[in-house]
C-alpha positions, 0 to 999 in steps of 0.5 A: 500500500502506498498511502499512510492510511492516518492521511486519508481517514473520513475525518482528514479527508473533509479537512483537506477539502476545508483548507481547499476551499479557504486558501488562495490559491485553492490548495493544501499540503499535506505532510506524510501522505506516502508511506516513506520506506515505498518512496525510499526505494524509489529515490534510490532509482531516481538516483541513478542519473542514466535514467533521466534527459533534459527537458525544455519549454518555452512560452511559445512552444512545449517540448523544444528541442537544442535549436530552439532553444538557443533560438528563444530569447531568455524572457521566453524559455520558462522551463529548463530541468530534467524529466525521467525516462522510463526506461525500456532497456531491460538492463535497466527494468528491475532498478527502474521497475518501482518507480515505474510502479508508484506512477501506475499507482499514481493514474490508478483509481484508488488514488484518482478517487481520493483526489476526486473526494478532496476535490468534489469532482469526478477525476478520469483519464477517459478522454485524455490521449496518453495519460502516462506522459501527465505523472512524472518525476523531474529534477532541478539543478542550480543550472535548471529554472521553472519560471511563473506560469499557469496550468489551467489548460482546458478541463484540467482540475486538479495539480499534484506535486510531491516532493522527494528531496531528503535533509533539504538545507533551509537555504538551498532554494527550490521552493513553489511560489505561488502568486497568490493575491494581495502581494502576498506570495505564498511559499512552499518548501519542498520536503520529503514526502510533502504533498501539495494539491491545488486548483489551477483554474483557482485565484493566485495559481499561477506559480514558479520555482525559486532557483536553487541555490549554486552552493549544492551545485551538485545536487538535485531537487526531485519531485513528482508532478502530475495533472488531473482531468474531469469528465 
């Protein structure tokens, strides 16, 4: 089982939907949603730095390739970070298999409905073309940045990040930034096993990471993020 059973009784389930609803953006986090053995394993394989590529976006054009890239002014790439791959090689299927696993469980319906309770809203994949490509891990380095966007695209209601950085330094940067109204951001550091859920069509939404600091120039901030649709 990969949810801690204490976070997801009736009771704590009705008070994630309240601090839902009295939040600007619409958001909650949540501390220990996971069971935290289950993750280890899988930031072992997110270790393993083959298994992972860059992945670029500008506010023009998603998924860039080099030349675009270096075409594309600062002011319009937003995005620079790696993105796992999952791996097809079978040198690397057993390392990769449990992480492989936690996604699955991700995009399945036990964890979908949880998220429809929370957010009063019926969550499927019916209509959405490769579900797969919507929950993944990625990763920042000192060198990566995500810049303030929205991800209200059509029908999407619910966005989900999770956080797998263990001993994060309080100086270290990464944090989500939302921008959140009245001037008044709203910061969120990313610990391991914090879960932040939120409504990208609410108030405040839009959001950026803030650059890691380039004193831990040789670590990476890991993370899940995963997008969710309605009927």
């Amino acid at each position: 089982m990969w949810l801690n059973k204490d976070k997801v009784t009736d009771s704590v389930l009705c008070a994630y939907r309240e601090s839902l609803l009295n939040s600007c953006p619409n958001h909650v986090v949540i501390d220990g949603l996971f069971d935290e053995t289950k993750l280890d394993n899988v930031l072992k394989v997110l270790q393993y730095s083959p298994l992972w590529q860059t992945q670029m976006h500008t506010y023009s054009a998603l998924y860039v390739d080099s030349a675009e890239w270096e075409k594309a002014s600062n002011e319009q790439r937003f995005v620079k970070r790696d993105v796992w791959r999952r791996e097809e090689d079978s040198s690397n299927a057993v390392r990769a298999m449990v992480a492989a696993d936690f996604l699955s469980f991700l995009r399945g319906d036990e964890f979908m409905s949880l998220l429809s309770r929370i957010f009063d809203v019926t969550l499927t994949d019916m209509n959405v073309t490769d579900p797969d490509i919507n929950t993944n891990y990625f990763r920042l380095s000192s060198t990566d940045f995500v810049e303030q966007h929205a991800d209200d695209s059509p029908g999407r209601e619910v966005c989900m990040l999770l956080y797998l950085n263990k001993e994060w330094r309080t100086d270290a940067g990464g944090e989500l930034v939302f921008i959140g109204q009245d001037d008044e951001p709203i910061s969120v550091a990313p610990l391991y096993n914090r879960c932040v859920l939120f409504d990208p069509s609410s108030k405040g939404s839009e959001h950026w990471v803030k650059r890691l600091n380039s004193a831990y120039e040789d670590e990476f901030r890991y993370n899940i993020t995963s997008w969710y649709w309605s009927e």
